[in-house]
C-alpha positions in Angstrom: 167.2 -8.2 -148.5 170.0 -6.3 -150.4 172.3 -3.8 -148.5 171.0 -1.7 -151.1 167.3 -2.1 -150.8 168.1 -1.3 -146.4 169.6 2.0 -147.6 166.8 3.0 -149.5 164.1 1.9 -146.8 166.5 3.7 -144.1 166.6 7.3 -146.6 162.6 6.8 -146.6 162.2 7.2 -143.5 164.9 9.6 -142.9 163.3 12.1 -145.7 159.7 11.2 -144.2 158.5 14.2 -142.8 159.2 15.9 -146.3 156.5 14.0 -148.1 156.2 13.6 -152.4 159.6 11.6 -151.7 159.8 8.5 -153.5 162.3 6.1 -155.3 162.8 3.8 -158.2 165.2 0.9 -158.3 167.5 1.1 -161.8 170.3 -1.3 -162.3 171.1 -2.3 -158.7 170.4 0.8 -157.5 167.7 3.2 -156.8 167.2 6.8 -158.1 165.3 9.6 -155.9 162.9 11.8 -156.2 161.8 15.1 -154.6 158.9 16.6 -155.7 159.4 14.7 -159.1 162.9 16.0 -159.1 165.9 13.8 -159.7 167.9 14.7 -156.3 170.3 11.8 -155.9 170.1 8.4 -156.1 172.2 5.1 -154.1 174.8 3.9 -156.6 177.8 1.3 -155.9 179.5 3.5 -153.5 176.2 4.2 -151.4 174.1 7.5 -151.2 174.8 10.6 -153.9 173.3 13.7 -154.6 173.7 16.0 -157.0 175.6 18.8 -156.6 173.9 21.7 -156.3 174.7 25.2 -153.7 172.4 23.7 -151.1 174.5 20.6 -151.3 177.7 22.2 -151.1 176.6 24.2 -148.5 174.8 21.7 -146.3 178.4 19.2 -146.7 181.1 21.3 -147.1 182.9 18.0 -146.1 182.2 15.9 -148.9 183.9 14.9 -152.1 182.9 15.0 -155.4 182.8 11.3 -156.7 181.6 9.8 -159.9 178.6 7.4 -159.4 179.6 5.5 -162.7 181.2 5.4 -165.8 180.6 8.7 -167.6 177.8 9.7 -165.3 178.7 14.0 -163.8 180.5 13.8 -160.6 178.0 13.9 -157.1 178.4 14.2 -153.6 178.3 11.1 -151.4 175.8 11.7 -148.4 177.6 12.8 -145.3 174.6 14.0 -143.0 172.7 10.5 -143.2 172.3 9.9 -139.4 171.1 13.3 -139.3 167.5 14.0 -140.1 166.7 17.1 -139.9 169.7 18.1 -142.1 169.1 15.8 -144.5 165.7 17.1 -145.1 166.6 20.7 -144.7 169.7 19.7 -147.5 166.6 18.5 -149.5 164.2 21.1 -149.8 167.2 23.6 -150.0 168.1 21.9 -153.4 164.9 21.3 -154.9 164.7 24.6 -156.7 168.2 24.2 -157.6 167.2 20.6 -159.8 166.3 20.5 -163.1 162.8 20.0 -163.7 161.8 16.4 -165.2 161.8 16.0 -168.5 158.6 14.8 -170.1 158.3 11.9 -172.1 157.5 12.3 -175.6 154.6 10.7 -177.0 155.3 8.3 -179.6 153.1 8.9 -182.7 
């Protein structure tokens, strides 16, 4: 099993209790969703979120990094061993995300 495919298993379960969580794997990685919202997403150098307040204000510790070439900068997950403010951090965000762009129908 990739290192990769453990973190996303281990985020799972951390963000559990919240519910409508779920991810996709994309190039290596995985993206996350909350709600349908695009939250953060485990990139070569592990766990990112976006920055939002909530994000800010759950890790004030944490340092804006860029997940890859000409992606926005995010913050790399800090509070990962700690459940409940992880989740907290989550729900605090998710009116803060964008909502999901819909797909246009191809005529």
């Amino acid at each position: 099993m990739s290192k990769n495919k453990e973190l996303a298993e281990y985020i799972m379960d951390q963000l559990s209790d919240l519910g409508e969580i779920r991810n996709i794997p994309m190039m290596g990685g995985y993206i996350f969703y909350y709600k349908e919202r695009i939250f953060g997403g485990i990139y070569e150098n592990g766990f990112l979120v976006k920055i939002t307040k909530a994000s800010k204000k759950c890790m004030p510790d944490s340092i804006p990094e860029t997940p890859y070439e000409g992606a926005k900068p995010m913050l790399p997950v800090t509070i990962l061993e700690d459940r409940g403010a992880l989740q907290t951090m989550v729900k605090e965000m998710y009116p803060e995300l964008p909502e999901r762009k819909s797909k246009k129908k191809k005529a």
